[in-house]
C-alpha positions as CSV (number, residue, x, y, z in Angstrom):
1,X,-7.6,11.8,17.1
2,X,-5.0,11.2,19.4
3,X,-6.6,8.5,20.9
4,X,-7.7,6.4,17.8
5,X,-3.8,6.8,16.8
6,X,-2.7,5.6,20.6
7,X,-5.2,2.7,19.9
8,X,-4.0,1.9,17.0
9,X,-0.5,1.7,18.1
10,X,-1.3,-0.3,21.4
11,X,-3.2,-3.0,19.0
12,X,-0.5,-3.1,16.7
13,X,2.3,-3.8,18.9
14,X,0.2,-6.1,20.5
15,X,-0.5,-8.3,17.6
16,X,3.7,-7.9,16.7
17,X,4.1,-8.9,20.3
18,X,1.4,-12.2,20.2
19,X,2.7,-13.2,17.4
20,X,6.8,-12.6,18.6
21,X,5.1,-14.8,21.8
22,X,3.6,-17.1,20.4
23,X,6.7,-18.1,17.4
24,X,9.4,-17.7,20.3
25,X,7.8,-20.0,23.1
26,X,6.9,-22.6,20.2
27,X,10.7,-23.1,19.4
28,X,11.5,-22.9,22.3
29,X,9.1,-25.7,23.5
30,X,9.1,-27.1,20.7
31,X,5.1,-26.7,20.1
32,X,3.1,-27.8,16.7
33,X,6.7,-28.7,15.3
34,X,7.4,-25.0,14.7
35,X,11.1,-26.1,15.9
36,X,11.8,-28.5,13.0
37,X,10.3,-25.7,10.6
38,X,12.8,-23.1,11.4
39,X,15.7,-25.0,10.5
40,X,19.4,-24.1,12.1
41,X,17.7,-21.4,14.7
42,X,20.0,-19.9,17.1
43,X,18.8,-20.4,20.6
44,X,19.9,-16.9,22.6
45,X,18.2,-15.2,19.2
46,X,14.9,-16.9,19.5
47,X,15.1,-16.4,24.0
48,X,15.9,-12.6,23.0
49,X,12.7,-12.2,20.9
50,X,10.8,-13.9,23.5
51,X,12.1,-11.3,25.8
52,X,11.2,-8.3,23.6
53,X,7.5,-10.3,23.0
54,X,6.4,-9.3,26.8
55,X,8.3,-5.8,26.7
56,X,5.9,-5.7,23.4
57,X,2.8,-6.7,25.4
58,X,3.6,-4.5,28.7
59,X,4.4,-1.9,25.7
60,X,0.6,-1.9,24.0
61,X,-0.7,-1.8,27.5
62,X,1.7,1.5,28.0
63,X,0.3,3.0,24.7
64,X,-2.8,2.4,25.0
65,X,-3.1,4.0,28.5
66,X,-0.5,6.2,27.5
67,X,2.2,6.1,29.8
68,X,5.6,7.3,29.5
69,X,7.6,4.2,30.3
70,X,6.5,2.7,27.3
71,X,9.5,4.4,25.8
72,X,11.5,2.8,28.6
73,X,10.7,-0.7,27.6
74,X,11.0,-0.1,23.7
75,X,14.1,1.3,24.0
76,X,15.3,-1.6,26.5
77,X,13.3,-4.3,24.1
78,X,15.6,-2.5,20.9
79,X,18.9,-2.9,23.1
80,X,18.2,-6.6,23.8
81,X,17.7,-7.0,19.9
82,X,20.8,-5.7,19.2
83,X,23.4,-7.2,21.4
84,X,21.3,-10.4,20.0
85,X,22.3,-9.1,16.8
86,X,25.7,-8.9,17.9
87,X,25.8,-11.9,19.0
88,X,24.0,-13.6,16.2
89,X,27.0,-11.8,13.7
90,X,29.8,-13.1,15.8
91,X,28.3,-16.5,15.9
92,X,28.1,-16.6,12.3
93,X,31.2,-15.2,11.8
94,X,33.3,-18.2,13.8
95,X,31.2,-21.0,11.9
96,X,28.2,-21.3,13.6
97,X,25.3,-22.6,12.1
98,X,22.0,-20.4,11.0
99,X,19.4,-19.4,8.8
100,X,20.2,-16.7,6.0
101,X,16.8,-15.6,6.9
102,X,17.5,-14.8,10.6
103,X,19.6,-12.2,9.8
104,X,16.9,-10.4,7.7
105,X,14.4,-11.1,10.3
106,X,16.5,-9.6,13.2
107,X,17.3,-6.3,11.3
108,X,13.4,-5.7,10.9
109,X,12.5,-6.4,14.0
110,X,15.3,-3.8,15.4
111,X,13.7,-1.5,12.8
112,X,10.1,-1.8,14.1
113,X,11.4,-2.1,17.9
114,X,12.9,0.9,17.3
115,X,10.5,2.8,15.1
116,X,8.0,1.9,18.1
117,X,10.3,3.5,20.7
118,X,10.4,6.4,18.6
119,X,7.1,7.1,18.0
120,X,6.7,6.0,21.8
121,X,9.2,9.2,22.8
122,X,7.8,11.7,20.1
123,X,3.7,10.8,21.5
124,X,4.4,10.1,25.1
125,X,7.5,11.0,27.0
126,X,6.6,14.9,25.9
127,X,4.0,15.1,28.5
């Protein structure tokens, strides 16, 4: 059972992390005009997620061969999101331009991030 639930988690985190990859590099390259899509994005928000995508992927790999650093990297992966957050507050606080929608996106991705790291510390870093 333990296994099938460590599976589950590894493929899970690594879709959240594909598809984290996959949206991050295209703003930031500008792929499939995903940029022009997103509207007023704010640049060190989308280069944070891209961040936290490979702590995502090097995560799944750590769950799914159950190793204890994976708590290591969600919890680094949840700091990153917040100082991002941070950031993305006091940018909108001095007039900077943004999505409404990127502060709801940020505060559930700090939720899962951080529901991953604990559920990485309760299954893993106890053995």
């Amino acid at each position: 059972m333990k296994k099938i639930f460590a599976f589950f988690l590894a493929i899970t985190l690594g879709g959240f992390g594909l598809l984290t990859l996959f949206l991050s590099t295209s703003v930031i390259f500008d792929l499939f005009g995903i940029r022009a899509k997103e509207g007023n994005y704010v640049l060190f928000v989308v280069w944070s997620n891209f961040i936290s995508s490979i702590l995502y992927l090097f995560a799944a790999y750590g769950f799914f061969k159950v190793k204890n650093w994976t708590t290591l990297l969600l919890g680094i992966a949840t700091v990153i999101l917040i100082i991002a957050f941070i950031g993305l507050k006091i940018h909108a606080g001095s007039g900077g331009i943004y999505e409404a929608k990127t502060i709801a996106a940020m505060i559930f991705r700090i939720s899962v991030t951080l529901l991953f790291a604990i559920i990485a510390y309760l299954r893993l870093s106890k053995k």
